[in-house]
Every structure is written in C-alpha cells, then in structure tokens.
MDAnalysis code that builds the backbone (N, CA, C; Angstrom):
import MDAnalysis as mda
import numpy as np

u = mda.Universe.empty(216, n_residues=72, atom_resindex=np.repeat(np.arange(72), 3), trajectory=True)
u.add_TopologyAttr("name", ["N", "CA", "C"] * 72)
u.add_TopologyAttr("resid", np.arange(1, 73))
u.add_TopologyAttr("resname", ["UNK", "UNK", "UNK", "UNK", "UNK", "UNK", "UNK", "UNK", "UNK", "UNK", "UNK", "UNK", "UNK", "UNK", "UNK", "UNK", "UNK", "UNK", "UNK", "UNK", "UNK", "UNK", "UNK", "UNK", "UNK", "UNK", "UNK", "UNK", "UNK", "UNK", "UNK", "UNK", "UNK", "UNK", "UNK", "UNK", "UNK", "UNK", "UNK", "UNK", "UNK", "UNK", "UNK", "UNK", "UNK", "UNK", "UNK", "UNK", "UNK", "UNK", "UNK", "UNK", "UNK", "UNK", "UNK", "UNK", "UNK", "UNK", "UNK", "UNK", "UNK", "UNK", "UNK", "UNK", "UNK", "UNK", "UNK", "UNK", "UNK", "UNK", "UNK", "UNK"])
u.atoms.positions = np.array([
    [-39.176, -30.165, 16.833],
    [-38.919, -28.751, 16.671],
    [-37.997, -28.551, 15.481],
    [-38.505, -27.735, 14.623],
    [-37.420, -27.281, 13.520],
    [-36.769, -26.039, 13.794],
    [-35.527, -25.872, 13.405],
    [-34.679, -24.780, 13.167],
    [-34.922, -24.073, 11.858],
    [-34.494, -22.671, 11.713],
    [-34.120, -22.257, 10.451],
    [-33.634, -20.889, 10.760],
    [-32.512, -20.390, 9.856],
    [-31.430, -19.640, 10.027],
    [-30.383, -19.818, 9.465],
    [-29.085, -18.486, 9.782],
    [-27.781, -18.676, 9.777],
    [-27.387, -19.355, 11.519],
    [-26.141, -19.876, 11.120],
    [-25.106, -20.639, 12.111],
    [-24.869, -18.931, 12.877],
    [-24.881, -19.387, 14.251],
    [-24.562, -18.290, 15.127],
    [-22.979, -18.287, 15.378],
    [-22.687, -19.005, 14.319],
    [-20.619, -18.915, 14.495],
    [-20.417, -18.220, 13.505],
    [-20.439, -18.655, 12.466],
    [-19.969, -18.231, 11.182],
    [-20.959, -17.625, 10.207],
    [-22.276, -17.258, 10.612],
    [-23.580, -16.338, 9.938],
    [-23.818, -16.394, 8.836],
    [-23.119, -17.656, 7.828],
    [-23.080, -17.944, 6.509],
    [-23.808, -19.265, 5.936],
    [-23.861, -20.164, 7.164],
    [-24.839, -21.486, 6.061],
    [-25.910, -21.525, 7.402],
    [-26.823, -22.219, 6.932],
    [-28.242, -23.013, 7.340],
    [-28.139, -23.906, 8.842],
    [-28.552, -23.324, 9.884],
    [-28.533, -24.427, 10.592],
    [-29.047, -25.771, 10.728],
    [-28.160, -26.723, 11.821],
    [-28.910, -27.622, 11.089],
    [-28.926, -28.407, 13.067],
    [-28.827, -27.618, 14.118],
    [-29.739, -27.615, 15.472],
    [-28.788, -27.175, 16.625],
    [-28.778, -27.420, 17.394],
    [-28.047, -26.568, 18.568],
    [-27.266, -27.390, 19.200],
    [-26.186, -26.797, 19.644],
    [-25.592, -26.705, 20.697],
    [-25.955, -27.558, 22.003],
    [-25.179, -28.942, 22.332],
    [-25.925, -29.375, 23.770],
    [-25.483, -28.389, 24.922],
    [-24.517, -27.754, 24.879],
    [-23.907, -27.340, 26.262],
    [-24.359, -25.647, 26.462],
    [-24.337, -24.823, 24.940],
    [-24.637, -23.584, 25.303],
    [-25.967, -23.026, 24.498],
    [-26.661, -23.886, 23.735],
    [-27.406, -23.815, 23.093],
    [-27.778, -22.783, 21.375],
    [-26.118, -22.449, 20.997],
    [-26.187, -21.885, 20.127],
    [-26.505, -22.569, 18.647],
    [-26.989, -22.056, 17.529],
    [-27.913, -22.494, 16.525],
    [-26.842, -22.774, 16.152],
    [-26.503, -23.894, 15.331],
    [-24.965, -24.104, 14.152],
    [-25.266, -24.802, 13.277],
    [-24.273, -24.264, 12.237],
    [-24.445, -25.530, 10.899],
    [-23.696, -26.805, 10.738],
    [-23.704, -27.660, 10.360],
    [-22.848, -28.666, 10.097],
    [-21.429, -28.687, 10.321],
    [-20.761, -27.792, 10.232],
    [-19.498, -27.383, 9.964],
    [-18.928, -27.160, 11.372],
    [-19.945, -26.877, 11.991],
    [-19.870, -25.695, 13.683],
    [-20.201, -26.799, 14.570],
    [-20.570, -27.888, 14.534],
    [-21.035, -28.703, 15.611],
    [-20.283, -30.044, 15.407],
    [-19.868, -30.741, 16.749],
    [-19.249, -31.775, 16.569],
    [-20.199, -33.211, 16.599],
    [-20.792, -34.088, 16.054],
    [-21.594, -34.571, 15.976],
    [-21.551, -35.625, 17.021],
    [-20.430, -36.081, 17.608],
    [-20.259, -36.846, 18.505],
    [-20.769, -36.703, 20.513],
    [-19.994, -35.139, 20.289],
    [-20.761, -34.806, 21.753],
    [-22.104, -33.739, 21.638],
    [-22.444, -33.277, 19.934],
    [-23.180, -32.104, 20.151],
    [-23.221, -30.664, 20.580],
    [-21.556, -30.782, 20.865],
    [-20.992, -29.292, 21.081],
    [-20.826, -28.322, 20.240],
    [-20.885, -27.076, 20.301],
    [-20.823, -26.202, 19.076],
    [-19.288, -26.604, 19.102],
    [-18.026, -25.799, 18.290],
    [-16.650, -25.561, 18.166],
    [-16.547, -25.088, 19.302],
    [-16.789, -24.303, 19.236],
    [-16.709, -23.156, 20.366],
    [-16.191, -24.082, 21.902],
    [-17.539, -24.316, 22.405],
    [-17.647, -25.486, 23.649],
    [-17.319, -26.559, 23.653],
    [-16.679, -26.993, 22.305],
    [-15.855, -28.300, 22.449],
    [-14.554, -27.760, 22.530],
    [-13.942, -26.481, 22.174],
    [-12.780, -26.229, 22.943],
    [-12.363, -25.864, 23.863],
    [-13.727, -25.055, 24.416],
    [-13.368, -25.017, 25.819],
    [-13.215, -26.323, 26.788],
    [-13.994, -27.281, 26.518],
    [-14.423, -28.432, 27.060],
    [-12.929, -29.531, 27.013],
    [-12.374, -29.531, 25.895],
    [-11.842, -30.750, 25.315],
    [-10.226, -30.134, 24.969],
    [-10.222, -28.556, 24.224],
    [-9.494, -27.863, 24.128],
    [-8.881, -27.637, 22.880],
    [-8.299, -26.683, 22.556],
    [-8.462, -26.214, 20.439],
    [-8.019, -26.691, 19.605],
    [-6.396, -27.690, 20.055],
    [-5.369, -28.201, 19.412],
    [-6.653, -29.505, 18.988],
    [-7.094, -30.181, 19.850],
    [-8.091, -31.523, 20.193],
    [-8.872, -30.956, 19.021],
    [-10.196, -30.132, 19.075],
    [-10.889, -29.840, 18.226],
    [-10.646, -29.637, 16.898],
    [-9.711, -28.588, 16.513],
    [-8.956, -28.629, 15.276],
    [-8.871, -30.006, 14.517],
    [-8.386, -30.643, 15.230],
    [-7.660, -32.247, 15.290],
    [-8.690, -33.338, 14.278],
    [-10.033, -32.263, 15.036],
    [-11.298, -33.240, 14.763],
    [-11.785, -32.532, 13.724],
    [-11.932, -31.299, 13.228],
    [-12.274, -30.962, 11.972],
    [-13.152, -29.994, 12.528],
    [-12.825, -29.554, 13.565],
    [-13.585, -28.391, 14.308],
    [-13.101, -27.019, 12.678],
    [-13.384, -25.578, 13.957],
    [-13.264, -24.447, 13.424],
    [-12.080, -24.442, 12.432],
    [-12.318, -24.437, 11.132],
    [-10.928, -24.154, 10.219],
    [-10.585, -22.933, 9.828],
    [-11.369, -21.854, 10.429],
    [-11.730, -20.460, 8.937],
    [-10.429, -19.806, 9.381],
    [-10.366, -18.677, 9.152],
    [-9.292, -17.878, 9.341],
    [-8.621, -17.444, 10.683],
    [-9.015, -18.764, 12.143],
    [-9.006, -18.869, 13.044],
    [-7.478, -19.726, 13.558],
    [-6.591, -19.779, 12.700],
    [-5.560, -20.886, 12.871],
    [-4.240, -19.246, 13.281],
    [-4.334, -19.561, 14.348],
    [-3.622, -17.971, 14.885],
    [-2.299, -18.793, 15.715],
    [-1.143, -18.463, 15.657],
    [0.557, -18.922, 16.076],
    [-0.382, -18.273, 17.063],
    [0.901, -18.653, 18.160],
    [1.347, -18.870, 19.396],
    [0.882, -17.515, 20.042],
    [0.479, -17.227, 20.876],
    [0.739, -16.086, 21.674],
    [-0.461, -14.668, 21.075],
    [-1.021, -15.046, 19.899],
    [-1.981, -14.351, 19.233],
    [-3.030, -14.340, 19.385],
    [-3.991, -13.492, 20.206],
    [-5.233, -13.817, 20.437],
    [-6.654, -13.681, 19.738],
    [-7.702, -13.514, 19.569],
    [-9.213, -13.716, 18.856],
    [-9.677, -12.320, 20.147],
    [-9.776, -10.857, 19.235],
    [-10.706, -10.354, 20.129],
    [-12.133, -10.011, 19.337],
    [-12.938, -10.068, 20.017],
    [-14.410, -10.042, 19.612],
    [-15.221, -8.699, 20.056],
    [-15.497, -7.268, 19.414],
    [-16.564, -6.723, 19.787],
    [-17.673, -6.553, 19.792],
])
C-alpha cells in the first residue's frame, strides 16, 4: 500500500506511512522509527520530556512549565 499526502501533524512535508497505535499519516520527522508511533502517541505512551529526548516534536511546541497546547 502506498501513501501520499501532507503529515497529519505538521501539514507541511510528504508522508512517509502511519502511525502503529493511532493510525495517523506522518512524515519522517513525526514518527519514531523504533516503535512506529506518531510524536503524538509516543508521548502519551512513553511521555514528552522522553520523546523530545529522542528527537520527537521540536516546532514551536517547547512550552515552560505549567503552559498548555490548546487545539480548535
């Protein structure tokens, strides 16, 4: 099966296949190649400090203490 698209994280590069746990499309950047998790579900999974750690999500997502990510 081939993919083709934007990354359902960041809507800016090429995917390159999905997500094992929630099945979202991602690019290179968005998926951890080891478990196949998007960012996303490897922090929920593993947790953000961990992911970061690993070269997870870098973008304008590095938020101090007590600051949250709301999404509409």
């Amino acid at each position: 099966m081939s993919v083709s698209g934007l990354c359902e994280v960041c809507e800016r590069r090429e995917v390159v296949g999905g997500c094992e746990r929630c099945g979202k499309l991602v690019c290179a950047k968005h998926v951890d190649e080891e478990t196949g998790y998007c960012t996303a579900c490897y922090a929920e999974v593993y947790g953000h400090r961990e992911a970061h750690e690993r070269g997870g999500d870098r973008d304008e997502r590095d938020h101090p203490d007590g600051v949250g990510e709301y999404r509409f």
